[in-house]
C-alpha positions as a printed Julia matrix, in Angstrom:
376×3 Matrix{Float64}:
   3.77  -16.16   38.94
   2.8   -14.2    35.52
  -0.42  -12.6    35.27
  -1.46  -13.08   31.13
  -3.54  -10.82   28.74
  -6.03  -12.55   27.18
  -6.18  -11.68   23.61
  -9.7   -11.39   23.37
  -9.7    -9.0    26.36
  -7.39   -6.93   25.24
  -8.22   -3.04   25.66
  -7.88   -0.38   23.14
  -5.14    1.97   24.59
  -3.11   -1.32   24.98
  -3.53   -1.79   21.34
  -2.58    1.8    20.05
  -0.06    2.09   23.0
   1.86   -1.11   21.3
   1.48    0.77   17.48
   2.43    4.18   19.07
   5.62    1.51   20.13
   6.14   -0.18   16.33
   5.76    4.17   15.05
   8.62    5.26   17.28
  11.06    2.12   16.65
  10.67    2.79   12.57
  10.62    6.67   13.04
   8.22    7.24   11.09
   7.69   11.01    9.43
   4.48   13.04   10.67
   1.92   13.82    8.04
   1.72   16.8     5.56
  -0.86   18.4     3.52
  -1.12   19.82   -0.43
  -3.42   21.68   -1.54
  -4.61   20.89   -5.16
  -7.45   21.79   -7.88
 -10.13   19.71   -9.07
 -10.26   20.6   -12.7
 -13.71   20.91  -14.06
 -12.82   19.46  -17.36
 -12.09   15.94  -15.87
 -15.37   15.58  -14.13
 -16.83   13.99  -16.92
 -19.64   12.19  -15.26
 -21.22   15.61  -13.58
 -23.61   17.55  -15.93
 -21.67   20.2   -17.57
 -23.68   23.06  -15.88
 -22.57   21.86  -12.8
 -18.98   21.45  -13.56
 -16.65   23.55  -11.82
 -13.0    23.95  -10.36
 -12.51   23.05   -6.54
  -9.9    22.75   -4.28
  -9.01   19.46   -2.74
  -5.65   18.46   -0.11
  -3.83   15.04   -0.57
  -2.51   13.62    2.54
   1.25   12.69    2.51
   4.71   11.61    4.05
   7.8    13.01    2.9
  11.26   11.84    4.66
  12.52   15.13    3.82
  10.67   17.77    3.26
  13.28   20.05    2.6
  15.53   18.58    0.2
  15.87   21.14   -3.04
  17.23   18.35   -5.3
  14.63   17.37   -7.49
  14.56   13.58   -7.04
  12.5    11.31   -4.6
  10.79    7.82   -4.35
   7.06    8.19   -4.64
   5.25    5.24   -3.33
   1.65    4.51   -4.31
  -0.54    1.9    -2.82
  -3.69   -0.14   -3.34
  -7.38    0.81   -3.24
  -7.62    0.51    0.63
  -3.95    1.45    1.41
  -2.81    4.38    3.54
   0.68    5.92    3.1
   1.58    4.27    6.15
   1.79    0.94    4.38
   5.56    2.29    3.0
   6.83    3.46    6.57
   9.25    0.41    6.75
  10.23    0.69    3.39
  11.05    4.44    4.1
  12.85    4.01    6.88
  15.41    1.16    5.16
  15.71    3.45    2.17
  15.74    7.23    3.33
  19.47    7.45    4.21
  19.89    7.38    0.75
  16.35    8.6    -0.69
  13.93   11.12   -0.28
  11.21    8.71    0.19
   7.32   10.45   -0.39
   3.98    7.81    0.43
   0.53    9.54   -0.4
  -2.86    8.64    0.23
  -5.42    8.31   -2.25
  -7.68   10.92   -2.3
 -10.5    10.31   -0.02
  -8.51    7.47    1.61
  -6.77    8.11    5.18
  -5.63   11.62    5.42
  -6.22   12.92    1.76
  -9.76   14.89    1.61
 -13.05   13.64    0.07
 -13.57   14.77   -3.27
 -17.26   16.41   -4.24
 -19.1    13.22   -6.18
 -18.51    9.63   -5.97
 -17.98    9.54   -9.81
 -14.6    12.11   -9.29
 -13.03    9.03   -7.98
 -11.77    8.08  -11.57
  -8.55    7.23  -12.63
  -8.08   10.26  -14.69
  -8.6    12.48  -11.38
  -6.16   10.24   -9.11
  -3.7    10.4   -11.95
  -4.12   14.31  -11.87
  -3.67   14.91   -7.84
  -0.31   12.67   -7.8
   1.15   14.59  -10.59
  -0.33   18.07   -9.23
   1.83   17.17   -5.73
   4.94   15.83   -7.99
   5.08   19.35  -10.0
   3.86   21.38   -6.37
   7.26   19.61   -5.18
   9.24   20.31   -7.7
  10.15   17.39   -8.43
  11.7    16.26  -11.91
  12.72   13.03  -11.4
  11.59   10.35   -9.6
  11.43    6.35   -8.89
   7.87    5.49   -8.63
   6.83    2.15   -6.66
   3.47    1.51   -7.5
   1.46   -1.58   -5.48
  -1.9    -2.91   -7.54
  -3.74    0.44   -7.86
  -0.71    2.31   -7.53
   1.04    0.86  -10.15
  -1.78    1.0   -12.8
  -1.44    4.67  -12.18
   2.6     5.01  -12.39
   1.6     2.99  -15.89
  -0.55    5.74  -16.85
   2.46    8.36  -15.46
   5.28    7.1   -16.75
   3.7     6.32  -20.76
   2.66    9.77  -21.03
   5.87   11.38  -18.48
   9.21    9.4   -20.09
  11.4    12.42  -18.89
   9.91   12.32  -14.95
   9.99    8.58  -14.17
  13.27    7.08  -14.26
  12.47    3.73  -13.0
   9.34    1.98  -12.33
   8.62   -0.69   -9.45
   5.58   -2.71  -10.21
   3.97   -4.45   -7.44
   2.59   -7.32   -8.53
   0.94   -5.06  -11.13
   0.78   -5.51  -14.93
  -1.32   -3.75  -18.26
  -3.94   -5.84  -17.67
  -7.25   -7.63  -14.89
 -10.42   -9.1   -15.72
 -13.36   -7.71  -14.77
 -14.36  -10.62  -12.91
 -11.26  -10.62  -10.32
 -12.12   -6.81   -9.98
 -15.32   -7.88   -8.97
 -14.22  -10.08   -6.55
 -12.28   -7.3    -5.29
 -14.68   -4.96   -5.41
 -17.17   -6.85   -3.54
 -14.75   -7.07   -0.55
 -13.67   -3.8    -0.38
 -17.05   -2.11   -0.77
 -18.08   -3.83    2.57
 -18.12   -1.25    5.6
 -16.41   -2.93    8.28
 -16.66   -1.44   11.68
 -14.17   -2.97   14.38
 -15.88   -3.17   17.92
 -13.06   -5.15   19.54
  -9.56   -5.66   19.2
 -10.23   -9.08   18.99
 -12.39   -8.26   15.97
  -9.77   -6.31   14.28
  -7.06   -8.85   14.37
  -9.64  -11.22   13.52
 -11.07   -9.57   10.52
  -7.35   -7.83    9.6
  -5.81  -11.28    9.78
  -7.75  -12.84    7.2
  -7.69   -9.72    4.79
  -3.79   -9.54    5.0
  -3.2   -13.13    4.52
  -1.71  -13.0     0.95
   1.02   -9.96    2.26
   3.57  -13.17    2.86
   5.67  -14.0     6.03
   5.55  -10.71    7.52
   5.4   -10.27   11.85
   2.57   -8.92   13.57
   4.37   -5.08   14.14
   4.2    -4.55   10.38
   0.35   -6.04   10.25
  -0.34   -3.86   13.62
   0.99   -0.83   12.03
  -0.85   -1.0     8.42
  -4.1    -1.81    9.93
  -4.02    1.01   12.15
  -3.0     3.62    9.6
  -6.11    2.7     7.83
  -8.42    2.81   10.05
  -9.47    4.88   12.98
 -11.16    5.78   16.3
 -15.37    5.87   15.47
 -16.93    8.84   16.29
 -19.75    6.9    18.29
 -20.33    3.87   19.74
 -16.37    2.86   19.95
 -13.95    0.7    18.27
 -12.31    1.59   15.07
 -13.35    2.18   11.08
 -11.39    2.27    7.94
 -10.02    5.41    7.41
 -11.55    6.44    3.71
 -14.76    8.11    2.11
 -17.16    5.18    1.33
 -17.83    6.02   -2.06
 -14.55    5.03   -2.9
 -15.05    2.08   -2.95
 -18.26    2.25   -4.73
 -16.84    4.3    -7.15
 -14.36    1.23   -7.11
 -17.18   -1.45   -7.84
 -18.63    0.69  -10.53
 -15.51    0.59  -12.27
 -14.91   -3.08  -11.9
 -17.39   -3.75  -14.56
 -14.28   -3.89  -17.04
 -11.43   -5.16  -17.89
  -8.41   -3.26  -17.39
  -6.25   -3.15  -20.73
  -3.26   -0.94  -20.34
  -1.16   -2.72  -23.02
  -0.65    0.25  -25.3
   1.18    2.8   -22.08
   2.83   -0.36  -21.23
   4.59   -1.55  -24.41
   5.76    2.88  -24.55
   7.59    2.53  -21.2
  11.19    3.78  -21.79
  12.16    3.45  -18.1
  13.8     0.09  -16.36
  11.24   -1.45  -14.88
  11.3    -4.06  -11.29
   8.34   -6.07  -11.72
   7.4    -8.11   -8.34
   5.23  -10.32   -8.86
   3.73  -12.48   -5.4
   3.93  -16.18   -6.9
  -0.11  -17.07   -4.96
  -1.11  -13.87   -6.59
  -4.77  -13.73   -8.88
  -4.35  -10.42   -9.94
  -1.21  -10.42  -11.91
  -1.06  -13.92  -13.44
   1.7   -16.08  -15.17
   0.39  -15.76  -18.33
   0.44  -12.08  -18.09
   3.71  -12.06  -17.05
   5.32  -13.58  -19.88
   3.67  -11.01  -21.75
   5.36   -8.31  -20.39
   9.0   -10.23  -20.25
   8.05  -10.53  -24.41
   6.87   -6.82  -24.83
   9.99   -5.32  -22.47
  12.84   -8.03  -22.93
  16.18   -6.76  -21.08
  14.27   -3.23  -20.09
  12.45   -5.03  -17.4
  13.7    -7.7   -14.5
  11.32  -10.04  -12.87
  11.53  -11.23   -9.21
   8.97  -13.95   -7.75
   7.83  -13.43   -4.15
   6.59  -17.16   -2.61
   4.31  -17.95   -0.55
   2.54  -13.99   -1.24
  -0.59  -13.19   -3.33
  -1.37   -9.62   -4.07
   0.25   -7.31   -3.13
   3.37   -7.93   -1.32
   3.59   -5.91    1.69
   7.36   -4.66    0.81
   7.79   -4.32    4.69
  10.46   -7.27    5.02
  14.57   -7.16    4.78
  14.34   -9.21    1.48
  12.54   -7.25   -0.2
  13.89   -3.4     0.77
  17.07   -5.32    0.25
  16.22   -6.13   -3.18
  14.38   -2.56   -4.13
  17.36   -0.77   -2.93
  19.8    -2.79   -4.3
  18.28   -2.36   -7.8
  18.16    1.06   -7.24
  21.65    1.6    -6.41
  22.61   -0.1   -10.06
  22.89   -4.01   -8.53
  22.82   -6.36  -11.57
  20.17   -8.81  -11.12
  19.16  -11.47  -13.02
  16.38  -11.24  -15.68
  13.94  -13.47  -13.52
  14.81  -14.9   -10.12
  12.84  -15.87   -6.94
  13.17  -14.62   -3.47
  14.34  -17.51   -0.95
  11.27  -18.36    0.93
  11.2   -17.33    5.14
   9.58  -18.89    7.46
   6.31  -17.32    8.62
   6.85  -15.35   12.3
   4.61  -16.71   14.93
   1.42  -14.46   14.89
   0.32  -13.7    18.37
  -2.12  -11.43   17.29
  -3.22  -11.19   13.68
  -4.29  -14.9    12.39
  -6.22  -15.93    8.65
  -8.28  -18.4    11.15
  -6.42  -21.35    9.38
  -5.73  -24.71   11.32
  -2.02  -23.87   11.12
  -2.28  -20.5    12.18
  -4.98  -20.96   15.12
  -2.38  -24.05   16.1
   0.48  -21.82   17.17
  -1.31  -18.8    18.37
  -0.89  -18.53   21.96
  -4.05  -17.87   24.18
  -2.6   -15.37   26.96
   0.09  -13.05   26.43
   2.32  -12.61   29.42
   2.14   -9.41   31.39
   6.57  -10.02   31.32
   6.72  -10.32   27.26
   3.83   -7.23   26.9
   6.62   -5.14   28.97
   9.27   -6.49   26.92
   7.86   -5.14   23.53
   8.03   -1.73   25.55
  11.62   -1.94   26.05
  12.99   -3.83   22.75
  12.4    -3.2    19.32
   9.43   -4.55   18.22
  10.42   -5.52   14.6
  12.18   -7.93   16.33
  10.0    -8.57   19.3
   6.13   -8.8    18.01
């Protein structure tokens, strides 16, 4: 006779005991710390009396720390994302790449900065490239997802000889104020997490648009950016709220990167999820028109913004277009069937249709013993 779980019911530990499970299966590298300066002369928005150099760490992973050579993948994520987000990707790719993920500054590991209004593009821009020169590095790829890409933009225009190739995830040169409003007003909410149920719940429907990806990759992003709360229980995101103020304020304009774009000199991957609102056809053709041959195109279906870049098909594709693979200008990914969630659902008819009520005490012990990319 087998005992079930009830999802609902579901304890904490038995919820970080299965991520501790989906960590060890990808290997994924332990956290390090760099210590960097706040210039005074970008804190615009602080009253220049008041304006003064501080010191600041960025939280980071780094598949190998001690490789002298000069080159490395630096991943960059979204608003909300943690480093974590680019474990899978890291462990596909490191046997052949030093592979580096940071958080944002005052996002999941990375420190809070002094003032909300420090939280500007020109000070994000300045801590990635104070860790890229603190590492030594002089060339890199950089894979940039939504806010992360707007950044390696930025990087790359004014950096030709340090970026060698550009991923763009489901990024372009330009957003409307109004869908970084939308944004903006999602983000900005503070969320608190009583329950598992609640998280998976909440999680499910935030990470709906990441594509056909399993519950072990949703289970492991959603716990990298959040954590335990001090009081009362349950979990948090993981980030300084001003952040995302500072976010909101910001979303009062467009975004209009069109002259660093049309200065790129690196080959540039642009994936572009084919249900996404923030990087839109029309846009699109604009940047096939303003890079021509310099830049190839690859559609994601069935994925709004941002894909997760957690999946076989697309590692497959990064690294193969890293390695040299000729691809053509514009192609689409072959769509995969959505995994079963047993877990994380949107709350859609489909979803809540296959989602199983109990999970057996015999399958819990079998994510334990097998691989749970393949199991959850």
């Amino acid at each position: 006779m087998s005992i079930g779980l009830s999802i609902p019911d579901l304890e904490w530990w038995t919820i970080e005991d299965l991520a501790n499970h989906v960590a060890n299966a990808i290997g994924v590298h332990a956290y390090r710390w760099f210590d960097y300066t706040i210039p005074a002369e970008l804190q615009d928005s602080t009253i220049e009396r008041l304006r003064k150099d501080y010191p600041a760490k960025l939280g980071y992973i780094d598949s190998a720390p001690n490789d002298k050579s000069g080159e490395a993948i630096l991943c960059l994520g979204g608003i909300v994302n943690s480093a974590r987000r680019f474990d899978f990707l890291a462990a596909d790719l490191s046997a052949a790449h030093r592979v580096i993920a940071v958080d944002w500054p005052g996002r999941g590991r990375s420190g809070w900065l002094a003032q909300q209004s420090h939280y500007s593009p020109a000070i994000l821009a300045h801590a990635i490239e104070s860790l890229i020169d603190g590492l030594g590095l002089d060339r890199i790829v950089l894979i940039g997802s939504s806010l992360g890409g707007s950044i390696g933009i930025d990087i790359a225009a004014r950096r030709p000889s340090l970026v060698r190739r550009l991923v763009l995830n489901d990024i372009g040169p330009e957003m409307s104020a109004e869908r970084r409003r939308r944004r903006a007003e999602t983000v900005s909410r503070y969320h608190v997490f009583p329950t598992p149920a609640d998280l998976f719940r909440r999680a499910g429907a935030a990470q709906k648009h990441d594509g056909p990806i399993g519950d072990a990759i949703r289970l492991h992003n959603i716990m990298g950016q959040t954590k335990r709360c001090q009081a009362g229980g349950g979990r948090e995101y993981r980030h300084d709220p001003r952040t995302t103020q500072a976010y909101a304020e910001a979303a009062a304009t467009d975004i209009n990167q069109w002259d660093a774009f049309r200065i790129l000199q690196c080959p540039i991957l642009l994936l572009h999820g084919e249900e996404s609102d923030a990087l839109l056809p029309e846009t699109v053709r604009r940047m096939q028109m303003a890079m021509g041959p310099q830049m190839t195109l690859v559609h994601i279906p069935e994925t709004g913004h941002t894909p997760a870049l957690a999946d076989s098909d697309s590692i497959s594709l990064i690294g193969g277009w890293l390695a040299g693979q000729t691809l053509p200008p514009e192609s689409t990914l072959p769509c995969r069937s959505a995994p079963i969630r047993l877990l994380f659902t949107d709350g859609t008819t489909e979803s809540a249709s296959v989602r199983p009520q109990k999970i057996a005490v015999a399958s819990y012990m079998s994510w334990r013993q097998a691989s749970p990319l393949q199991q959850i």
